[in-house]
N, C-alpha and C positions, 0 to 999 in steps of 0.2 A: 706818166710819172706817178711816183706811188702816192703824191699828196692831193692829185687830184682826184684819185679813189678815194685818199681816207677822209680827206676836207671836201667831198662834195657837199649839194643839197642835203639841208638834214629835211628827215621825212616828215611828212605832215602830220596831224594829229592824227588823223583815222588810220593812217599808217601804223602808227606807233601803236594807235591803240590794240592792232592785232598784233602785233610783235608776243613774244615771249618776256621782253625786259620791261613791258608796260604791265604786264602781267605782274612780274616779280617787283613793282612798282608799287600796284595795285595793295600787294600783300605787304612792301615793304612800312607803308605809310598806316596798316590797320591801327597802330597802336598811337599816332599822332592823330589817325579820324577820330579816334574815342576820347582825345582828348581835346578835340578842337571843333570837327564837322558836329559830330555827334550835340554836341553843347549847343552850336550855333541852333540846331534842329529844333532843341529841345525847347530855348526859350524864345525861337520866332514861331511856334507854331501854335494856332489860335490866339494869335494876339495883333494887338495893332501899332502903328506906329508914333513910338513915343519918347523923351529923351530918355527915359528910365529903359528903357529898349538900348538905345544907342550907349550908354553907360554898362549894361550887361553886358553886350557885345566887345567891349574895350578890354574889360575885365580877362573874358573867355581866348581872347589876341592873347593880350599879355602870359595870361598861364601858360599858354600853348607854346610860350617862346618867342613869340614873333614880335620881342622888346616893346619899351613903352611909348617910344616916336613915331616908330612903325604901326601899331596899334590905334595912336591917337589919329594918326595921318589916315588909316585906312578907317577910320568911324567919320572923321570928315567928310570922307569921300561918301560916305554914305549917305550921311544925312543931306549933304548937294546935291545926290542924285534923286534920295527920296524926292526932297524938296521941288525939284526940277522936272519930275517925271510923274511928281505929286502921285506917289506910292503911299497905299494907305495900309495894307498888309504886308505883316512883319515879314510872313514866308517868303512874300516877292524879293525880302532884301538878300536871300541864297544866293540867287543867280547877281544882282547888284556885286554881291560879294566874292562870287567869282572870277567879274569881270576886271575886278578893283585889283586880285591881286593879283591877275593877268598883266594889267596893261603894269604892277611895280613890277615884277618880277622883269619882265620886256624890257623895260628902260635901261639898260645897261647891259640888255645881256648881248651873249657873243661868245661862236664858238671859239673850238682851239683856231690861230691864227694859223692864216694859209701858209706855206714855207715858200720862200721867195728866194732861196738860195741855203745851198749847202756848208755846216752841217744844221739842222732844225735842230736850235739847243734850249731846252727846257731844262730852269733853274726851280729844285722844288725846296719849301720851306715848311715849316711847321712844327709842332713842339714832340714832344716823345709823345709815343701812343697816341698822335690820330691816326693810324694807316699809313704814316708817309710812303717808308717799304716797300708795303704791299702795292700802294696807288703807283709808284716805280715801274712793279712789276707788270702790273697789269697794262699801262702806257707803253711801254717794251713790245709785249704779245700783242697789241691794239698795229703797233707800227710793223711788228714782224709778219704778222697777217695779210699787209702789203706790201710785203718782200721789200722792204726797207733795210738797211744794213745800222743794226743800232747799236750805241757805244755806253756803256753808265760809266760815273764817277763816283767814286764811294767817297763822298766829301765830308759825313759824320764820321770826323776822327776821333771824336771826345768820349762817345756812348762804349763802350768794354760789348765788344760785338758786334758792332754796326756795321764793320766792313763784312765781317763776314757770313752775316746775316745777308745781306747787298751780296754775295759772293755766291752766297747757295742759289739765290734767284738768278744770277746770272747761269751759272752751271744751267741749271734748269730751262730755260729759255734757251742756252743755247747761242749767248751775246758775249763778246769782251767785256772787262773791266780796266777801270783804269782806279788802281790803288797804292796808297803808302801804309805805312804802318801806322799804326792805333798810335795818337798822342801828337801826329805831324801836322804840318801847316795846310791845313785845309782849302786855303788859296793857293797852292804849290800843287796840290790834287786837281783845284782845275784849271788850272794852267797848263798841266802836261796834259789834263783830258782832250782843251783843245785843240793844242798840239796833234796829240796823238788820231782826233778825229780827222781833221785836215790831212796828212797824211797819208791816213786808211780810207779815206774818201769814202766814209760813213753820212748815212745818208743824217741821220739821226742822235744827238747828244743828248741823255737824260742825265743831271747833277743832282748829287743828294745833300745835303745839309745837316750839319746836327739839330737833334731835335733839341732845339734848344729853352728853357726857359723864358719867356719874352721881358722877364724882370732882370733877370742877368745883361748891363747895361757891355759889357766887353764881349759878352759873345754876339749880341746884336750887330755890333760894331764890327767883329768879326765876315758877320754875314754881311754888312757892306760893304766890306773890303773884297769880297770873293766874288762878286756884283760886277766892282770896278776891275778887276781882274780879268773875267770871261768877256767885259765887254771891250777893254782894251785889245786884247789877244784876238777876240774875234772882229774884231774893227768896224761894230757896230751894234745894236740895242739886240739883247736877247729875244728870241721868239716869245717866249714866254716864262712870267717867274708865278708857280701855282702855287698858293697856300695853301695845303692841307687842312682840312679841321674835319675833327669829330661831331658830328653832327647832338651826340650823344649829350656833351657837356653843355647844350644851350647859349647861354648869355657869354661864357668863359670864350666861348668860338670866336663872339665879337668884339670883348677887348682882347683876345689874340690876334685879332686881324688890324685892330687899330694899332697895335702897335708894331708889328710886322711892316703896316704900310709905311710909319718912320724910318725904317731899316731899307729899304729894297720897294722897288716901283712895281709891287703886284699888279699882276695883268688879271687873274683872276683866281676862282676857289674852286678847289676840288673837294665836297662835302661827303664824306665817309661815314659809312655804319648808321643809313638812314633808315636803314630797316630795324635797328635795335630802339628805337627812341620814341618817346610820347612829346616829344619836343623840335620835329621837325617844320613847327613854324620860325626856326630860326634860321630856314633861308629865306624867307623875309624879311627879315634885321639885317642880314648881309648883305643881301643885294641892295635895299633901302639905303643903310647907314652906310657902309663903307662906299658904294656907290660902285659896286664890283661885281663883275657878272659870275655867275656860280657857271662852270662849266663844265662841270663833270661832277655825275653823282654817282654814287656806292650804295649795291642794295642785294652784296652778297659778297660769297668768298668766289668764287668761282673767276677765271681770269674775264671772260664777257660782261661780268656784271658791273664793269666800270664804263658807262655811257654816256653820252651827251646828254646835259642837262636841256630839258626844254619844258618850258613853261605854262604851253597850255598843257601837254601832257600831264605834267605835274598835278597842278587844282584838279584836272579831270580824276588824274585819281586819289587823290586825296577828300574827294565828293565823292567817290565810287561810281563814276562813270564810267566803269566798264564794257557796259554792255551799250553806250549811247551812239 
């Protein structure tokens, strides 16, 4: 069955580490190292350990994105371990500090959910211009790869293009759609999706959403009605509802997420465009704060370069452990 190809074991680290996406990983995060590793380097080396240490460190978190709860919580951690393991140079605190955001990043995480029955229906969310779209498409060609039979709903009726933007990547793929016209009831869109997937005995439902504003309190509201819709019709809790964010816009990702989780029971984050940003410590704010595991990261255009997030991977390259 195609879900236990695409939901198996994910690979290990030394695996991943030869892969080609750990590579494009490697490169994607250059401009978060120089804003984050790079710093860390600069002011543990030759020095000892001190609060004024532990205080620079909070600082170099924070710039980097990786919010100021997150930050604080992970200087904690530090100074406990120092304390504990009675570290007296600074530089020892690197690897300390790799392992710190190891085991945040871990706590929560979790791949895509196994499918337990047909059709696997993933609800995506998120605001205009994080990648919603593209993160569609590229889940589409992830499942088509396992000769999956996969169905989209073009559920952003409000955006002037959305469907047919959603319509060109179907063409292209090579998938059904399931659409109404621009300005319709968007819970009417996946209502007949589900339909139409039960039916067509698809193995796979991807739903798209307007990108909506998360201040706009009626379109919010909107997205929870479209929620209680697919999961009435499918007569049971969604596989999974993925919020979108741009990795790019920082701190904006985490009250986007905080307030999404008011609206709809996210299961997890799909973090796009992490190769453009000096602020890719803010999948430690996500994972931390909202308490949601990142499960899919973006670190190109290419349909392959949307992968499973995993987390020692991650620090490993974001320390430039490449070659380790």
């Amino acid at each position: 069955m195609f879900w236990k190809r695409m939901f198996g074991d994910k690979p290990a680290p030394e695996q991943a580490k030869e892969s080609g996406f750990f590579k494009k990983l490697v490169s994607g995060l250059e401009k978060t190292k120089q804003n984050l590793v790079s710093k860390v380097e600069q002011i543990t080396s030759g020095r000892r350990v001190d609060e004024s240490l532990f205080e620079e460190l909070e600082e170099v978190l924070i710039e980097a994105d990786c919010g100021v709860a997150t930050a604080m919580f992970l200087v904690d951690q530090l100074r406990e371990r120092a304390r504990e393991e009675k570290i007296t140079e600074a530089e020892e605190l690197r690897r300390v500090l790799q392992e710190e955001m190891v085991a945040l990043l871990e706590k929560n995480a979790a791949p895509l959910k196994t499918p337990a029955e047909k059709p696997y229906v993933i609800m995506v969310v998120g605001v205009n211009g994080a990648g919603k779209t593209t993160t569609i498409a590229k889940l589409a060609y992830r499942f088509q790869q396992e000769n999956a039979k996969v169905l989209l709903a073009a559920g952003d009726t409000f955006r002037a293009g959305a469907i047919e933007q959603l319509g060109v990547w179907a063409n292209r793929l090579g998938v059904e759609l399931i659409a109404h016209q621009e300005g319709s009831d968007p819970a009417a869109v996946a209502y007949d999706a589900i339909n139409a997937a039960k039916a067509r005995d698809s193995d796979v439902l991807i739903i798209d959403t307007a990108g909506r504003l998360q201040t706009k309190v009626n379109l919010m509201s909107e997205l929870s009605k479209i929620h209680r819709v697919v999961k009435r019709e499918l007569g049971r809790d969604l596989d999974e509802v993925l919020l979108v964010v741009d990795a790019t816009t920082g701190q904006n990702a985490l009250s986007q997420g905080k307030i999404f989780q008011e609206a709809v029971p996210l299961s997890g984050i799909a973090l796009t465009k992490l190769d453009g940003t000096a602020k890719g410590g803010i999948v430690l704010a996500l994972a931390s704060e909202l308490e949601l595991a990142v499960k899919l990261v973006g670190v190109g255009e290419q349909y392959e370069d949307l992968q499973d997030f995993d987390a020692r991977a991650f620090v490993a390259a974001l320390f430039g452990e490449a070659d380790s």
